[in-house]
Short mmCIF file of the C-alpha atoms (twelve columns), coordinates in Angstrom:
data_MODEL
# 
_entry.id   MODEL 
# 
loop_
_atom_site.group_PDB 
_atom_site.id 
_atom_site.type_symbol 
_atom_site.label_atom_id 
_atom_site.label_alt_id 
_atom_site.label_comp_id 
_atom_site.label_asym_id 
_atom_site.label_seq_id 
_atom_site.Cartn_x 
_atom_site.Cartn_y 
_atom_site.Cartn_z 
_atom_site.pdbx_PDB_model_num 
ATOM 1  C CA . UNK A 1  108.749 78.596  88.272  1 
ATOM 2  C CA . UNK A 2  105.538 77.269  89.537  1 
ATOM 3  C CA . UNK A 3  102.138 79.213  89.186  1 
ATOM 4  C CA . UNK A 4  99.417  78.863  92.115  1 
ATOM 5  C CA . UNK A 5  96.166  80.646  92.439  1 
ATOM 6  C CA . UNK A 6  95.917  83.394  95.448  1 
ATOM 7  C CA . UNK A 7  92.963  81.076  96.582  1 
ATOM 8  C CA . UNK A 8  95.230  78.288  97.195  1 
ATOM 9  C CA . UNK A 9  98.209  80.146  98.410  1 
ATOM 10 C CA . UNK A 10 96.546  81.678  101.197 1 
ATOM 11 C CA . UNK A 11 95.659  77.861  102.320 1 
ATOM 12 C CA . UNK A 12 99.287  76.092  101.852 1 
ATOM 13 C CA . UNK A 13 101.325 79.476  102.969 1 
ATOM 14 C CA . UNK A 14 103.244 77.559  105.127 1 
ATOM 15 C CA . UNK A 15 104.238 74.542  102.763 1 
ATOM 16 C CA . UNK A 16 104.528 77.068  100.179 1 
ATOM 17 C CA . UNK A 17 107.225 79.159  102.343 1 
ATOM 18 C CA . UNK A 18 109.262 76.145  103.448 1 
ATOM 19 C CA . UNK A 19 109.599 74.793  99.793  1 
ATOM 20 C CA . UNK A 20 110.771 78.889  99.199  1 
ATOM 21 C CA . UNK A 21 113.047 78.512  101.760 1 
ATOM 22 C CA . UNK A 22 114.839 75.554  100.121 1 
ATOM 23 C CA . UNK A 23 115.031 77.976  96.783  1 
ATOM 24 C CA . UNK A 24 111.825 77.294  94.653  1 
ATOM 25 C CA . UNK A 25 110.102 80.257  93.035  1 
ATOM 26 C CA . UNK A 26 106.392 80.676  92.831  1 
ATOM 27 C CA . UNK A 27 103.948 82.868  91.073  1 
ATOM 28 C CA . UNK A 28 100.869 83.718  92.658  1 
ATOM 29 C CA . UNK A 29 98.478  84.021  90.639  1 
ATOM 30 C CA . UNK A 30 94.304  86.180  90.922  1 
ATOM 31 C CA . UNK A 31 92.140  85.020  88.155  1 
ATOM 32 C CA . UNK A 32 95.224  84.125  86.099  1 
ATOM 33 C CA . UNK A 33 96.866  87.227  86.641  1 
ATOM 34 C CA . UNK A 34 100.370 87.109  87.992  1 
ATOM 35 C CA . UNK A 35 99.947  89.036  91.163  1 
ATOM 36 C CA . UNK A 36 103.137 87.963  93.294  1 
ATOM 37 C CA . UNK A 37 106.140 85.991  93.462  1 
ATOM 38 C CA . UNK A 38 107.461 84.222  96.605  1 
ATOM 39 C CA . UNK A 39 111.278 84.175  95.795  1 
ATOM 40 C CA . UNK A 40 114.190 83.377  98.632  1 
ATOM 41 C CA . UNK A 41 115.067 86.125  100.570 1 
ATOM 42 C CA . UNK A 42 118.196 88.136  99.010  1 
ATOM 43 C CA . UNK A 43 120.158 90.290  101.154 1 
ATOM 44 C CA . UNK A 44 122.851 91.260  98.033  1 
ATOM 45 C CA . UNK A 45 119.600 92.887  96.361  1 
ATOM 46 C CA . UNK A 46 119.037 95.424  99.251  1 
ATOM 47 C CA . UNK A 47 118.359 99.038  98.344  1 
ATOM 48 C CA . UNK A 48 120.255 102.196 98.929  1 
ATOM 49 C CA . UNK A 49 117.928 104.534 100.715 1 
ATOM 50 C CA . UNK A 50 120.406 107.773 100.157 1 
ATOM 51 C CA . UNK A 51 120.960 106.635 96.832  1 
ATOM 52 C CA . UNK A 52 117.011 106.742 95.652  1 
ATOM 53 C CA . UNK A 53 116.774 109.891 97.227  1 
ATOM 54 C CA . UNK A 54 119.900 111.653 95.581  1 
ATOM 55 C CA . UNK A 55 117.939 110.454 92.399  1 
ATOM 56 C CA . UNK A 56 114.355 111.646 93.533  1 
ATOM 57 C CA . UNK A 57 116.150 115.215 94.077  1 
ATOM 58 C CA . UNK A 58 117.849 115.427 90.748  1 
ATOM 59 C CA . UNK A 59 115.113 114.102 89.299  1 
ATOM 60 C CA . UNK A 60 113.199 117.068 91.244  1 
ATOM 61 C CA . UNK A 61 115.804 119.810 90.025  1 
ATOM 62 C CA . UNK A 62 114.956 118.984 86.029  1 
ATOM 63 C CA . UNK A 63 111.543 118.375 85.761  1 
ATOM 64 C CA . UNK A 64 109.907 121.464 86.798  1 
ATOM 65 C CA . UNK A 65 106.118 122.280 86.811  1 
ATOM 66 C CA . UNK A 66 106.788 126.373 86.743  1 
ATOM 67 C CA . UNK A 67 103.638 127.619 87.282  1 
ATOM 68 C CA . UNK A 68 101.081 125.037 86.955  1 
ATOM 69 C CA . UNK A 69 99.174  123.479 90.022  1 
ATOM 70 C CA . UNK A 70 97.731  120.343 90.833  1 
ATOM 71 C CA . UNK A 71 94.224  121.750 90.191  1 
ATOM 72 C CA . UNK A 72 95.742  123.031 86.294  1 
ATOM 73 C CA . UNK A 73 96.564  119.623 85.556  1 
ATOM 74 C CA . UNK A 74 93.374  117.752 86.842  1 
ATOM 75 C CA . UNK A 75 91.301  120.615 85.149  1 
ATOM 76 C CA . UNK A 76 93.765  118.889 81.906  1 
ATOM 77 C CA . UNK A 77 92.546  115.482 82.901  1 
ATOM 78 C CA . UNK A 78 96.032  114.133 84.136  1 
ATOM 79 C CA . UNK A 79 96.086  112.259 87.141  1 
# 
């Protein structure tokens, strides 16, 4: 997989997206920091809406925060 700076990206976009669009991968990169990765579009990896939120609500019904408030656990220092 190829790395290219955000810098650079931004100026090639659209050589960058038809070489994507024949299958290559490429990292974008910020000050050498992978930021992004333009990747072929892949229908097989679509998501489940109703199945994220069955799991948002069961995660919901066992983590419970009983009593304490938002304000309680900034006063903690969690954020």
């Amino acid at each position: 997989m190829e790395t290219i700076g955000a810098y650079e990206a931004k100026t090639h976009l659209p050589q960058l997206l038809e070489r994507v669009s024949r299958g290559d991968r490429i990292t974008i990169t910020k000050h050498g920091v992978p930021i992004a990765v333009l990747q072929p579009y892949d229908p097989d990896k679509r998501i489940d809406v109703a199945a994220v939120i069955a799991e948002l609500r069961a995660f919901r019904a066992q983590n419970r925060l009983d009593d304490l408030t938002i304000h309680d656990m900034i006063a903690e220092g969690r954020r």
